[in-house]
mmCIF entry with sequence, helices, sheets and N, C-alpha, C, O atoms, coordinates in Angstrom:
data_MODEL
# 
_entry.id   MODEL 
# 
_entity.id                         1 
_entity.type                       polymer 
_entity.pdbx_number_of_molecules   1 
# 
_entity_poly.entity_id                      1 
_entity_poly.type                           'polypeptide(L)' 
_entity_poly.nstd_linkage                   no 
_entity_poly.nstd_monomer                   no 
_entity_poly.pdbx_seq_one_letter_code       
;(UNK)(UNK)(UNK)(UNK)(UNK)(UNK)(UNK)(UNK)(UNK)(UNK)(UNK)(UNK)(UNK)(UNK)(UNK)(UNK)
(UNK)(UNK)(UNK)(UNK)(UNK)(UNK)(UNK)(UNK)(UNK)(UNK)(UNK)(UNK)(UNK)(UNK)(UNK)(UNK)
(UNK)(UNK)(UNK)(UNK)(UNK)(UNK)(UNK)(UNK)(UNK)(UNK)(UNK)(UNK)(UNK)(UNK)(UNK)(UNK)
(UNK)(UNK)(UNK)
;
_entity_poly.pdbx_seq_one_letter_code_can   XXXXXXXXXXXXXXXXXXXXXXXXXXXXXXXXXXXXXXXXXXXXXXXXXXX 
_entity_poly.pdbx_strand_id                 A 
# 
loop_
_entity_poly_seq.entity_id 
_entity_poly_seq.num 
_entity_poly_seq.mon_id 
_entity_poly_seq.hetero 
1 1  UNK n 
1 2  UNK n 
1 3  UNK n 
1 4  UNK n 
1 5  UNK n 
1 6  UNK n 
1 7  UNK n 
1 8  UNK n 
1 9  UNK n 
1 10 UNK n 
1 11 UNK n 
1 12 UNK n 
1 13 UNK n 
1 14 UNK n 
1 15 UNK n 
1 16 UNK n 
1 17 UNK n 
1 18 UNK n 
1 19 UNK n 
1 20 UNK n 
1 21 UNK n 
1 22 UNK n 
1 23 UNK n 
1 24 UNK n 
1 25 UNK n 
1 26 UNK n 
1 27 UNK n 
1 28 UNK n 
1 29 UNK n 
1 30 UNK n 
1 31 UNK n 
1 32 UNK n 
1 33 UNK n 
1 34 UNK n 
1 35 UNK n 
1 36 UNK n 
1 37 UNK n 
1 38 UNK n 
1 39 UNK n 
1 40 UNK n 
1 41 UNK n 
1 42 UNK n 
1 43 UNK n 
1 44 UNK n 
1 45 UNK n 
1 46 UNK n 
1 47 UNK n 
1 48 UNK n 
1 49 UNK n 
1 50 UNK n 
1 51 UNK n 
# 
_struct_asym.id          A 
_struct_asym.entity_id   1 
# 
loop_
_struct_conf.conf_type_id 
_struct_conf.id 
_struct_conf.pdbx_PDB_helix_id 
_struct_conf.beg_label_comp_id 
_struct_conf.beg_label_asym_id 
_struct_conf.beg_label_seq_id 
_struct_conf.pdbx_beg_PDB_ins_code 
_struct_conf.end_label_comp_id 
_struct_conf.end_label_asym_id 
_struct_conf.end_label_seq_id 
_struct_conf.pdbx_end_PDB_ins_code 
_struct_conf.beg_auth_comp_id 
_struct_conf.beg_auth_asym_id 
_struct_conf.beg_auth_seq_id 
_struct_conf.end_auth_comp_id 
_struct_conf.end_auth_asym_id 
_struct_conf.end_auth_seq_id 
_struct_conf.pdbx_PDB_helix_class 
_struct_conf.details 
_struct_conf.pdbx_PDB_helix_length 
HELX_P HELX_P1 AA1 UNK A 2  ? UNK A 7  ? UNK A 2  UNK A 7  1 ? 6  
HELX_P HELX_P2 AA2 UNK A 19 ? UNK A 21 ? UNK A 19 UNK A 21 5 ? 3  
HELX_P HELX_P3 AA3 UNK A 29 ? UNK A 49 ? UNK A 29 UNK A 49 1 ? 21 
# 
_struct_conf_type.id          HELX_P 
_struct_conf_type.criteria    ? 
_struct_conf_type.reference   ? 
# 
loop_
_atom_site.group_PDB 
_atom_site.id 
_atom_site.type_symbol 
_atom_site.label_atom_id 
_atom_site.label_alt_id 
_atom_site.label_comp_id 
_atom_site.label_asym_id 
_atom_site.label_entity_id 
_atom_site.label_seq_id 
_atom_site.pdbx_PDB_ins_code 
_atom_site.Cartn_x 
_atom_site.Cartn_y 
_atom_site.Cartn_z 
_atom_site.occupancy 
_atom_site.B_iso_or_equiv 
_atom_site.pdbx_formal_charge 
_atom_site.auth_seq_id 
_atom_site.auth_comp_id 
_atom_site.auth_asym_id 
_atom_site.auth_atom_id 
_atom_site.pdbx_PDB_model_num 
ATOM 1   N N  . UNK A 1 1  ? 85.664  -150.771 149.202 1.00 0.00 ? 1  UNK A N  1 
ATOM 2   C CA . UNK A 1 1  ? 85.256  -149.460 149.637 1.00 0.00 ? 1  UNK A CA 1 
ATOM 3   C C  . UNK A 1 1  ? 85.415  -149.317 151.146 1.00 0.00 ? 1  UNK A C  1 
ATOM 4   O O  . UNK A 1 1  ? 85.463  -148.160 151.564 1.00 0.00 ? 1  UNK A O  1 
ATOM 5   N N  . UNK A 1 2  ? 85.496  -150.226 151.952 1.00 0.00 ? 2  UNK A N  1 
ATOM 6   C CA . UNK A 1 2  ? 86.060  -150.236 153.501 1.00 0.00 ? 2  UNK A CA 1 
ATOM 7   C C  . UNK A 1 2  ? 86.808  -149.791 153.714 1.00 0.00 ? 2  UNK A C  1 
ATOM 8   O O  . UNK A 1 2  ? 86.865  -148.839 154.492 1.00 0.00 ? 2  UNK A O  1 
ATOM 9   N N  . UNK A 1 3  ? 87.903  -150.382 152.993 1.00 0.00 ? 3  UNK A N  1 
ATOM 10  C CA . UNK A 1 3  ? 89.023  -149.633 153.317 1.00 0.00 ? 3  UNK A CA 1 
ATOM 11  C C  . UNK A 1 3  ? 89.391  -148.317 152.866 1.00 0.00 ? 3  UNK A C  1 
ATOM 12  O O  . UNK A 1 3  ? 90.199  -147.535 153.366 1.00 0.00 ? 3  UNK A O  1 
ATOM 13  N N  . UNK A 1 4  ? 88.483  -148.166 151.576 1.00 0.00 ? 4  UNK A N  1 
ATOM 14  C CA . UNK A 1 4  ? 88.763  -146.250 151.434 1.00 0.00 ? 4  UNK A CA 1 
ATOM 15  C C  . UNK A 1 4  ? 88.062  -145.576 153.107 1.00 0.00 ? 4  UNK A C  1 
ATOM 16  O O  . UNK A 1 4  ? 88.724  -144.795 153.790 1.00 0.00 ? 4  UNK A O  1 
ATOM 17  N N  . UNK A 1 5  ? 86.738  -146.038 153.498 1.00 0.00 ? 5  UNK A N  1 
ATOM 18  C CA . UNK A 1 5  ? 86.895  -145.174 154.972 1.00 0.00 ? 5  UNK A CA 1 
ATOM 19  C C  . UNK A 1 5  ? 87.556  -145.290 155.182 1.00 0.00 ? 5  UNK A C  1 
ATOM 20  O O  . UNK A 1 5  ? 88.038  -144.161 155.276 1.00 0.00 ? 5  UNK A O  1 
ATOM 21  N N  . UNK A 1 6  ? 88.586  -146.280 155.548 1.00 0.00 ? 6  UNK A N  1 
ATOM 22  C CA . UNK A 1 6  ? 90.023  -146.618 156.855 1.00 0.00 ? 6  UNK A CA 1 
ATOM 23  C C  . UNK A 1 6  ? 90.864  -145.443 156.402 1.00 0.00 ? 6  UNK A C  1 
ATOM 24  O O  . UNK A 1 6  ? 91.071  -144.567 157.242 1.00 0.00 ? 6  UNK A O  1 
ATOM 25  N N  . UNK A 1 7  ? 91.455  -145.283 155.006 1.00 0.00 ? 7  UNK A N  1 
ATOM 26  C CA . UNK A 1 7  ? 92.288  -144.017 154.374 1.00 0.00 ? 7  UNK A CA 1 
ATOM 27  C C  . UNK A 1 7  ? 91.660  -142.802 154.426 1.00 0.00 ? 7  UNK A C  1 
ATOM 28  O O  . UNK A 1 7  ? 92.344  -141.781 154.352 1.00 0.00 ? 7  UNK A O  1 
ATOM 29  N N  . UNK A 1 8  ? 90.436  -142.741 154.545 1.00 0.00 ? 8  UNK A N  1 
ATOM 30  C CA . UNK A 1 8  ? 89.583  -141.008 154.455 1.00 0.00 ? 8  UNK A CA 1 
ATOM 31  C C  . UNK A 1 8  ? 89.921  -140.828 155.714 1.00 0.00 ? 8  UNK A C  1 
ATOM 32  O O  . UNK A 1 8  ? 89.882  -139.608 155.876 1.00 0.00 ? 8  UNK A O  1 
ATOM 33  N N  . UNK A 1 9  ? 90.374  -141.569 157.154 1.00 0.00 ? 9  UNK A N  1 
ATOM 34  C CA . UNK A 1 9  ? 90.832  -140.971 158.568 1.00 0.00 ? 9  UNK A CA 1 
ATOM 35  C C  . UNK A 1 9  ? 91.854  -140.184 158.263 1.00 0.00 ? 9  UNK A C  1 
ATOM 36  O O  . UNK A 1 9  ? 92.931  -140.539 157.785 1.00 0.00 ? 9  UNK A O  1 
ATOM 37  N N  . UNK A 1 10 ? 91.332  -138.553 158.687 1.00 0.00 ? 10 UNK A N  1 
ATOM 38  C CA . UNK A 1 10 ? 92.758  -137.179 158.721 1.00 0.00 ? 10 UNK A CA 1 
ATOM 39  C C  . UNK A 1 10 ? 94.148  -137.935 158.894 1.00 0.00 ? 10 UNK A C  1 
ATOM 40  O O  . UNK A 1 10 ? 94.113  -138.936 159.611 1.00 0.00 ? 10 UNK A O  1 
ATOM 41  N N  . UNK A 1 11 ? 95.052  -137.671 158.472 1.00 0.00 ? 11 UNK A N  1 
ATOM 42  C CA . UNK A 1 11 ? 96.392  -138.207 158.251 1.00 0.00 ? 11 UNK A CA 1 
ATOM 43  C C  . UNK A 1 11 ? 96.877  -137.034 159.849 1.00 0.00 ? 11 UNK A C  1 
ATOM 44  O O  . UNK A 1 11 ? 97.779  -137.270 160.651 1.00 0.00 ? 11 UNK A O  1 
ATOM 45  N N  . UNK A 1 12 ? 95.884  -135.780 159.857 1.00 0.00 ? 12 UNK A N  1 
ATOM 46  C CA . UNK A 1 12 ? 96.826  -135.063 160.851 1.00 0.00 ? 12 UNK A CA 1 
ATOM 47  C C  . UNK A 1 12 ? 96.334  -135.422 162.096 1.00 0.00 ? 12 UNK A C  1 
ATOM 48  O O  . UNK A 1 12 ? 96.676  -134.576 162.922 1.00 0.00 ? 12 UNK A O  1 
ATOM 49  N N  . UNK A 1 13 ? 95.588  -136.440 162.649 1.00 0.00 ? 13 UNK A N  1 
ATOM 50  C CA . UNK A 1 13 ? 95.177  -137.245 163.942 1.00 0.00 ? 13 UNK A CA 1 
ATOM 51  C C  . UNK A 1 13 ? 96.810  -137.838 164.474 1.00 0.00 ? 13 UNK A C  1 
ATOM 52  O O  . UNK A 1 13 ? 97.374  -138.093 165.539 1.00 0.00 ? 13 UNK A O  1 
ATOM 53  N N  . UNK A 1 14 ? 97.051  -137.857 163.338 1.00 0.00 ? 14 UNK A N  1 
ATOM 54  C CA . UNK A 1 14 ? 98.308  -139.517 163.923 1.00 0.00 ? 14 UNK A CA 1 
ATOM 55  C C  . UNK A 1 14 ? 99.651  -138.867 164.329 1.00 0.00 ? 14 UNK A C  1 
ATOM 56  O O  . UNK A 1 14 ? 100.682 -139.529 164.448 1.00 0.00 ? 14 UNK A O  1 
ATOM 57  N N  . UNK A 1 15 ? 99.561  -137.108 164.601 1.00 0.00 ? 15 UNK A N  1 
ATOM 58  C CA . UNK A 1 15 ? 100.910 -136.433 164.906 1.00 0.00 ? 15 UNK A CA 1 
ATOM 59  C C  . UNK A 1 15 ? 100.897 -137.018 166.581 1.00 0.00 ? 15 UNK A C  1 
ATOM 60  O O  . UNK A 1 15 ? 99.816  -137.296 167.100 1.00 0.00 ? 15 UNK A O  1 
ATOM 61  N N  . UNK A 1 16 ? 102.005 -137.145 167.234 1.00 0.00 ? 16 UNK A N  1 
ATOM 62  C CA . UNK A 1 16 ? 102.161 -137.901 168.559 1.00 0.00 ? 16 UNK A CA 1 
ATOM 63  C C  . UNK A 1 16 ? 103.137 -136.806 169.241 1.00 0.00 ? 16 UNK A C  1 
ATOM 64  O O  . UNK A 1 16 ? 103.880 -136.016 168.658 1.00 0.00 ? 16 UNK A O  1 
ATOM 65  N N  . UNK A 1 17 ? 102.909 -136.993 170.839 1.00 0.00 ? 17 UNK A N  1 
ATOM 66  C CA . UNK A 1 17 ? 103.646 -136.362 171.486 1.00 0.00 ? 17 UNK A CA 1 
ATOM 67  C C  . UNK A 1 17 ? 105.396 -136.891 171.760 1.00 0.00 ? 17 UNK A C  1 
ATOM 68  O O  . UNK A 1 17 ? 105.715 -138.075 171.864 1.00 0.00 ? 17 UNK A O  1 
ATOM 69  N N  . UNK A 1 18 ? 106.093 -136.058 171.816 1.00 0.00 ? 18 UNK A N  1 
ATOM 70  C CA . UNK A 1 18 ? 107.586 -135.833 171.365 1.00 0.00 ? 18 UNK A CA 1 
ATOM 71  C C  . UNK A 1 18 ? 108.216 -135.416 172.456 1.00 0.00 ? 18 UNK A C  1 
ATOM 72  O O  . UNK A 1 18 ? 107.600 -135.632 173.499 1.00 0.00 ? 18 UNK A O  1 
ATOM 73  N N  . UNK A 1 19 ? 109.590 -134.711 172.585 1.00 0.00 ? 19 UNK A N  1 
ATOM 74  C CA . UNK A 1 19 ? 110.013 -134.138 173.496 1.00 0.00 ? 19 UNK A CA 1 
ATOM 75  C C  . UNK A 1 19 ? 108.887 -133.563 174.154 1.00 0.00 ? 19 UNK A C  1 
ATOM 76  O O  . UNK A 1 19 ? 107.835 -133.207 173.624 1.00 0.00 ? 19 UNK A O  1 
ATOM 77  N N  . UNK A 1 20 ? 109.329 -133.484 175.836 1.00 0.00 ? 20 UNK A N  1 
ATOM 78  C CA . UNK A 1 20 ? 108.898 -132.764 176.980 1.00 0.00 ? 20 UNK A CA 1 
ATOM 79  C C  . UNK A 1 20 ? 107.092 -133.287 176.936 1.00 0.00 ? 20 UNK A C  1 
ATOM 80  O O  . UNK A 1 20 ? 106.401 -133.075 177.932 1.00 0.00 ? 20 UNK A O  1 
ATOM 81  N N  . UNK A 1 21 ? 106.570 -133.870 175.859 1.00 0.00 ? 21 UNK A N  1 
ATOM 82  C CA . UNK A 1 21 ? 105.183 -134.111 176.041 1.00 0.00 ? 21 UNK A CA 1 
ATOM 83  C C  . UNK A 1 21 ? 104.739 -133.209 175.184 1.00 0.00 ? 21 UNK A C  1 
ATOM 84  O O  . UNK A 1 21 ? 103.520 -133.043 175.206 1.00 0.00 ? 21 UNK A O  1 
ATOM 85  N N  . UNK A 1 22 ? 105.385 -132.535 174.390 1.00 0.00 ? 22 UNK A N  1 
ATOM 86  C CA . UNK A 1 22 ? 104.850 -131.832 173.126 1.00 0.00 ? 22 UNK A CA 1 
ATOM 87  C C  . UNK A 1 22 ? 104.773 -132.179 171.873 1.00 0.00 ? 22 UNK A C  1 
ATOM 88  O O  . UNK A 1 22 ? 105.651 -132.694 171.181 1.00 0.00 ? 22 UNK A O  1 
ATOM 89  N N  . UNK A 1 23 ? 103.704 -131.886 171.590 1.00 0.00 ? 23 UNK A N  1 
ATOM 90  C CA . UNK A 1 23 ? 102.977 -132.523 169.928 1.00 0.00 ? 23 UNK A CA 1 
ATOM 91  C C  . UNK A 1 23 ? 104.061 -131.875 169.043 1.00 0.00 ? 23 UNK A C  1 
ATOM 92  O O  . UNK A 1 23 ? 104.704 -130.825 169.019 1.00 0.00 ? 23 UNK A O  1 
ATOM 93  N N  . UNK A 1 24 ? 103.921 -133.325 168.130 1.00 0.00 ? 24 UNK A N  1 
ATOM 94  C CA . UNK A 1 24 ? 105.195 -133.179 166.836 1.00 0.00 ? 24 UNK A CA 1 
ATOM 95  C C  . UNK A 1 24 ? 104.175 -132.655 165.733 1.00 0.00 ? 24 UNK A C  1 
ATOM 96  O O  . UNK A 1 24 ? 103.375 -133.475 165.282 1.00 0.00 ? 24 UNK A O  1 
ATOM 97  N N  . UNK A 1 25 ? 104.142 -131.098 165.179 1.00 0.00 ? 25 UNK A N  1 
ATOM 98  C CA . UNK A 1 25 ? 103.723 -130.546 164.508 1.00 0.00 ? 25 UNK A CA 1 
ATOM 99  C C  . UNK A 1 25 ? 104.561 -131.152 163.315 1.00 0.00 ? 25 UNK A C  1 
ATOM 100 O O  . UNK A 1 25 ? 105.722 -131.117 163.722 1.00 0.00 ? 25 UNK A O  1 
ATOM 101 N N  . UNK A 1 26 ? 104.553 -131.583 162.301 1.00 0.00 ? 26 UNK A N  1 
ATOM 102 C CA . UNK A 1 26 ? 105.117 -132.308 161.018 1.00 0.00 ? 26 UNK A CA 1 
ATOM 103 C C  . UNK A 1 26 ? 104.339 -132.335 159.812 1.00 0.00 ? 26 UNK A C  1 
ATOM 104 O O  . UNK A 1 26 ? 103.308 -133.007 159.772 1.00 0.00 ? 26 UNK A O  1 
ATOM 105 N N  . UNK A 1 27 ? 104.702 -131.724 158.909 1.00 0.00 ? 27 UNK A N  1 
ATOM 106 C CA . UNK A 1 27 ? 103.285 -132.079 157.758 1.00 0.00 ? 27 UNK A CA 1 
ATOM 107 C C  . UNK A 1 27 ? 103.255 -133.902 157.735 1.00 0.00 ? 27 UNK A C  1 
ATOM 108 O O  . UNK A 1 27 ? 103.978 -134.897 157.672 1.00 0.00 ? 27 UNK A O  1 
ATOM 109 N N  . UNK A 1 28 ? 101.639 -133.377 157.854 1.00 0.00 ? 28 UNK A N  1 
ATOM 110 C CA . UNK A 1 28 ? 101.484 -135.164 156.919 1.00 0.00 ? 28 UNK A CA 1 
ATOM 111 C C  . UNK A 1 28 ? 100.785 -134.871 155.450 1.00 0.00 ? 28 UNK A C  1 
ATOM 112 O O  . UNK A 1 28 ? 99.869  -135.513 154.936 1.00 0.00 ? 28 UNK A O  1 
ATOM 113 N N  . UNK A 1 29 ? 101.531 -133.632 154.879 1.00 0.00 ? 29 UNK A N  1 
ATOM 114 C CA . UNK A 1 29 ? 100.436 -133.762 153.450 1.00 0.00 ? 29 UNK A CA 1 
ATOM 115 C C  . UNK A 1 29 ? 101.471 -134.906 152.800 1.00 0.00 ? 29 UNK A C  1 
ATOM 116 O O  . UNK A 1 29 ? 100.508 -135.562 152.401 1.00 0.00 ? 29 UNK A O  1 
ATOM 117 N N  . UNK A 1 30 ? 102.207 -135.419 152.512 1.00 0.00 ? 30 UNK A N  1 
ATOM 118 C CA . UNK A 1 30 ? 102.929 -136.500 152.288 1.00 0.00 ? 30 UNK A CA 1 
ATOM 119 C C  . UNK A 1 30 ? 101.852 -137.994 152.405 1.00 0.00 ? 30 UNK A C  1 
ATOM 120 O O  . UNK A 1 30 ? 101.661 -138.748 151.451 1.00 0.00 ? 30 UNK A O  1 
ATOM 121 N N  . UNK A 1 31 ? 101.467 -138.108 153.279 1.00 0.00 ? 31 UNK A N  1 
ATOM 122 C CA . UNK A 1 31 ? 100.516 -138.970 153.923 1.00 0.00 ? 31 UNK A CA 1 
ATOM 123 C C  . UNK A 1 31 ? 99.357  -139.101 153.729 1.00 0.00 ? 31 UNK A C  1 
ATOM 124 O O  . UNK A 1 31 ? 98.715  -140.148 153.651 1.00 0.00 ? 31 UNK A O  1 
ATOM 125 N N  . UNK A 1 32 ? 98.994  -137.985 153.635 1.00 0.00 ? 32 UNK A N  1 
ATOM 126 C CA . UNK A 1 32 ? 97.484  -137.474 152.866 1.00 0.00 ? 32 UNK A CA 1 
ATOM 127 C C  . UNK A 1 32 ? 97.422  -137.732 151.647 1.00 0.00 ? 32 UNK A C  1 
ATOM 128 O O  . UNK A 1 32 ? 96.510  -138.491 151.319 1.00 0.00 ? 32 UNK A O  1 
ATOM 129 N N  . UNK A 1 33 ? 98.164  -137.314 150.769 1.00 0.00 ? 33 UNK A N  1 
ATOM 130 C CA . UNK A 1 33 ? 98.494  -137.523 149.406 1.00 0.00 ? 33 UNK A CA 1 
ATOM 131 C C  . UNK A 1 33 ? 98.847  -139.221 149.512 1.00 0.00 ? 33 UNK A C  1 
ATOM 132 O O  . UNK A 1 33 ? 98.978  -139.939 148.520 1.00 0.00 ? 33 UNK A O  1 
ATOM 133 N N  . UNK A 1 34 ? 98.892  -139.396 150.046 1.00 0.00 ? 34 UNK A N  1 
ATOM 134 C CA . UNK A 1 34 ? 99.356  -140.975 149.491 1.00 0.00 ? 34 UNK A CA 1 
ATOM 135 C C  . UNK A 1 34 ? 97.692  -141.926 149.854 1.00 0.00 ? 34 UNK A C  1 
ATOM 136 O O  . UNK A 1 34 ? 97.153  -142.804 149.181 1.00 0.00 ? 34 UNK A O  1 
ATOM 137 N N  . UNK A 1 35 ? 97.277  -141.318 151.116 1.00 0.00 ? 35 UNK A N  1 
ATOM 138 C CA . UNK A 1 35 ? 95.835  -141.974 151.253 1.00 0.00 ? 35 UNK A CA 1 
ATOM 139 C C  . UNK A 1 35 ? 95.260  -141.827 150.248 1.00 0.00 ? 35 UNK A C  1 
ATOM 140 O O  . UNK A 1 35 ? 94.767  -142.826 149.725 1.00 0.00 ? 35 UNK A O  1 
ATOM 141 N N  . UNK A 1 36 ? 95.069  -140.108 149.409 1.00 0.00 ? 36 UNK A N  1 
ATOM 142 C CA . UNK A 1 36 ? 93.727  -139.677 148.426 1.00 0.00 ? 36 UNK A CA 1 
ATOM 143 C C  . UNK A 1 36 ? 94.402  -141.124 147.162 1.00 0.00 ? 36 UNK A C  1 
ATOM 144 O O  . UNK A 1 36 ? 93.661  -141.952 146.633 1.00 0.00 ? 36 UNK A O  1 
ATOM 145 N N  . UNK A 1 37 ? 95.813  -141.048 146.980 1.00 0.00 ? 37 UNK A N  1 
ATOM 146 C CA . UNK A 1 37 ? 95.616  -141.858 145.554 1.00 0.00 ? 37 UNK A CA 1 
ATOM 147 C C  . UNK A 1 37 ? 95.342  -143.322 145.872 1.00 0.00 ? 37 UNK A C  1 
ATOM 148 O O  . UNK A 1 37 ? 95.056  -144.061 144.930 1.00 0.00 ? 37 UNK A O  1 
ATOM 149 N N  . UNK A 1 38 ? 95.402  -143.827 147.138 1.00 0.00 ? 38 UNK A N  1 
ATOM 150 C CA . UNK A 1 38 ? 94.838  -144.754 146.921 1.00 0.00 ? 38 UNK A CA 1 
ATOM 151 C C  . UNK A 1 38 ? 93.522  -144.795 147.136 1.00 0.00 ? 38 UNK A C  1 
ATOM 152 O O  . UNK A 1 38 ? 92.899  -145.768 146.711 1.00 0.00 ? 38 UNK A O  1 
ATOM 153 N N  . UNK A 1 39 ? 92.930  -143.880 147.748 1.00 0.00 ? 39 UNK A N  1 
ATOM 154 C CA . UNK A 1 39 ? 90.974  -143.809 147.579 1.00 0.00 ? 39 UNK A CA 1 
ATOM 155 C C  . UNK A 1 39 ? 91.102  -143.743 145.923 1.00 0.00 ? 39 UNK A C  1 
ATOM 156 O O  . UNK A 1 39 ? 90.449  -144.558 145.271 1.00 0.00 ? 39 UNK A O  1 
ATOM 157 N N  . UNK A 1 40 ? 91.639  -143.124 145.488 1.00 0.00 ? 40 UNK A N  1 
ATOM 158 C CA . UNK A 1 40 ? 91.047  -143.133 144.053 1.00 0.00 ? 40 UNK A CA 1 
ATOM 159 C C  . UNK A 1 40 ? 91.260  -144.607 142.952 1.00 0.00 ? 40 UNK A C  1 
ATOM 160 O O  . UNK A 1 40 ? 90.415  -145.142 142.234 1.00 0.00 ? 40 UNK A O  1 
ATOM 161 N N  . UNK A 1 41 ? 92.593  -144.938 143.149 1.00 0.00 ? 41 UNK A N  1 
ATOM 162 C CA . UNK A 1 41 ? 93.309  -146.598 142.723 1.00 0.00 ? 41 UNK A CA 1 
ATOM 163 C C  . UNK A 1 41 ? 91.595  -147.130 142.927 1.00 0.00 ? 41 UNK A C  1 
ATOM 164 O O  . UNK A 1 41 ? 90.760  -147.176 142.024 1.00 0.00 ? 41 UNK A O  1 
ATOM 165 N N  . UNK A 1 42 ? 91.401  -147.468 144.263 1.00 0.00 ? 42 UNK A N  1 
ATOM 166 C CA . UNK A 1 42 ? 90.378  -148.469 145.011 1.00 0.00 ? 42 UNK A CA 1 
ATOM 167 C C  . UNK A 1 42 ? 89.107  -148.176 144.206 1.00 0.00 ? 42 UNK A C  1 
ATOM 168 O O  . UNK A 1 42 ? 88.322  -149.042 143.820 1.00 0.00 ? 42 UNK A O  1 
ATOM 169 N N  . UNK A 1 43 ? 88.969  -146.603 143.953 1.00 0.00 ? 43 UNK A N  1 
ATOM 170 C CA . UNK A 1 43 ? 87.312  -146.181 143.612 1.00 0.00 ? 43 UNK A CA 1 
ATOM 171 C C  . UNK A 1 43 ? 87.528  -146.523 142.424 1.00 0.00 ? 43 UNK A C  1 
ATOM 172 O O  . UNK A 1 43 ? 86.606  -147.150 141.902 1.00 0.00 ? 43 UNK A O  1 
ATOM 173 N N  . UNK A 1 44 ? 88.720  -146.268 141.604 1.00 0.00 ? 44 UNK A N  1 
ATOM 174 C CA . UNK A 1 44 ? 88.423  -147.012 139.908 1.00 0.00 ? 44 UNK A CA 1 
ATOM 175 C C  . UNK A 1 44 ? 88.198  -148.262 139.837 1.00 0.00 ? 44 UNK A C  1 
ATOM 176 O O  . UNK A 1 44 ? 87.412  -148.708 139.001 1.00 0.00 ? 44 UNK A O  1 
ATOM 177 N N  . UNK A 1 45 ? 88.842  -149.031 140.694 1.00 0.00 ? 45 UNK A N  1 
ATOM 178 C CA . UNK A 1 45 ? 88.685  -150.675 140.488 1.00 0.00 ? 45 UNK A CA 1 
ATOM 179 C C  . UNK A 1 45 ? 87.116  -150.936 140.401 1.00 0.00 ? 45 UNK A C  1 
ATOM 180 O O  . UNK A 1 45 ? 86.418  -151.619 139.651 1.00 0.00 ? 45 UNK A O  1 
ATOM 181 N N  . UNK A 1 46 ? 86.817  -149.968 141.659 1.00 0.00 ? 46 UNK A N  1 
ATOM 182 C CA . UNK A 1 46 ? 85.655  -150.364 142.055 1.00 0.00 ? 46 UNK A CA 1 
ATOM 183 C C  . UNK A 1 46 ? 84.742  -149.924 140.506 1.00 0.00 ? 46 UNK A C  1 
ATOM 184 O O  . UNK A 1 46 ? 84.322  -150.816 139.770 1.00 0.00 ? 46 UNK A O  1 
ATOM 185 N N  . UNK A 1 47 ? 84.603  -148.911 140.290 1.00 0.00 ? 47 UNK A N  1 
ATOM 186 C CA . UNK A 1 47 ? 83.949  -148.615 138.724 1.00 0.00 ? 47 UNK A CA 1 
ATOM 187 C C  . UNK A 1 47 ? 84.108  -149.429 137.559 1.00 0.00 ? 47 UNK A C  1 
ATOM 188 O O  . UNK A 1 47 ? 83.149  -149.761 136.863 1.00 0.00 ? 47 UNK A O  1 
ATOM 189 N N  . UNK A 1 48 ? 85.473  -149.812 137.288 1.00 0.00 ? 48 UNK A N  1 
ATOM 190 C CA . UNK A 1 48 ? 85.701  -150.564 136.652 1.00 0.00 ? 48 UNK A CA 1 
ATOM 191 C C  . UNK A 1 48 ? 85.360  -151.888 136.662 1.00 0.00 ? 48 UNK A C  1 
ATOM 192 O O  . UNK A 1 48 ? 85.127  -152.444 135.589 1.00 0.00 ? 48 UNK A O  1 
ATOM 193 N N  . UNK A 1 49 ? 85.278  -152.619 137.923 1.00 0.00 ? 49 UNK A N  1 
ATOM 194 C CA . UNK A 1 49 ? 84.980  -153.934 137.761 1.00 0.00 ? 49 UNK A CA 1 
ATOM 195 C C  . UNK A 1 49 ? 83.376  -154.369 138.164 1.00 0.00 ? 49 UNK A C  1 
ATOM 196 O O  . UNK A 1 49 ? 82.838  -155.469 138.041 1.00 0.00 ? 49 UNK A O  1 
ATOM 197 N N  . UNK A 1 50 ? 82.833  -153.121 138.677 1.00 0.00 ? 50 UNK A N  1 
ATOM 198 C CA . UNK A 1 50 ? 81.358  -152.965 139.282 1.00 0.00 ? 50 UNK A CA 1 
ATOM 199 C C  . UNK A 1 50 ? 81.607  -154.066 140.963 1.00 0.00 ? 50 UNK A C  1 
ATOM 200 O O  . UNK A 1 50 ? 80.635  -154.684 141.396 1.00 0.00 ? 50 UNK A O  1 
ATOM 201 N N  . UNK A 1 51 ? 82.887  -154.133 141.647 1.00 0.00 ? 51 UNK A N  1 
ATOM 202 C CA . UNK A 1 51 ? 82.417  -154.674 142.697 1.00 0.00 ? 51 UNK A CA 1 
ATOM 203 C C  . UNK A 1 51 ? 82.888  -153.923 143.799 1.00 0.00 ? 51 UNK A C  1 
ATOM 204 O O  . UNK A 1 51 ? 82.572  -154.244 144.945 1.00 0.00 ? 51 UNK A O  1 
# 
């Protein structure tokens, strides 16, 4: 369950500055979506195995 906090951090924090010093607007729902299924992978184990 630790590491589901580490994946619940906004995926849209991690956009970085780019040309001229301007923020790279980019979807991260790509990124997002890949964190939620693994919160969920992690939260079944966790149900499933009770640890």
């Amino acid at each position: 369950m630790s590491e589901n906090k580490v994946l619940a951090h906004p995926a849209s924090v991690d956009s970085i500055p780019s040309s001229g010093n301007q923020e790279d607007h980019v979807s991260m729902g790509a990124t997002a979506a890949r964190q939620a299924n693994q919160i969920v992978d992690h939260a079944a184990d966790v149900l499933a195995n009770g640890t």
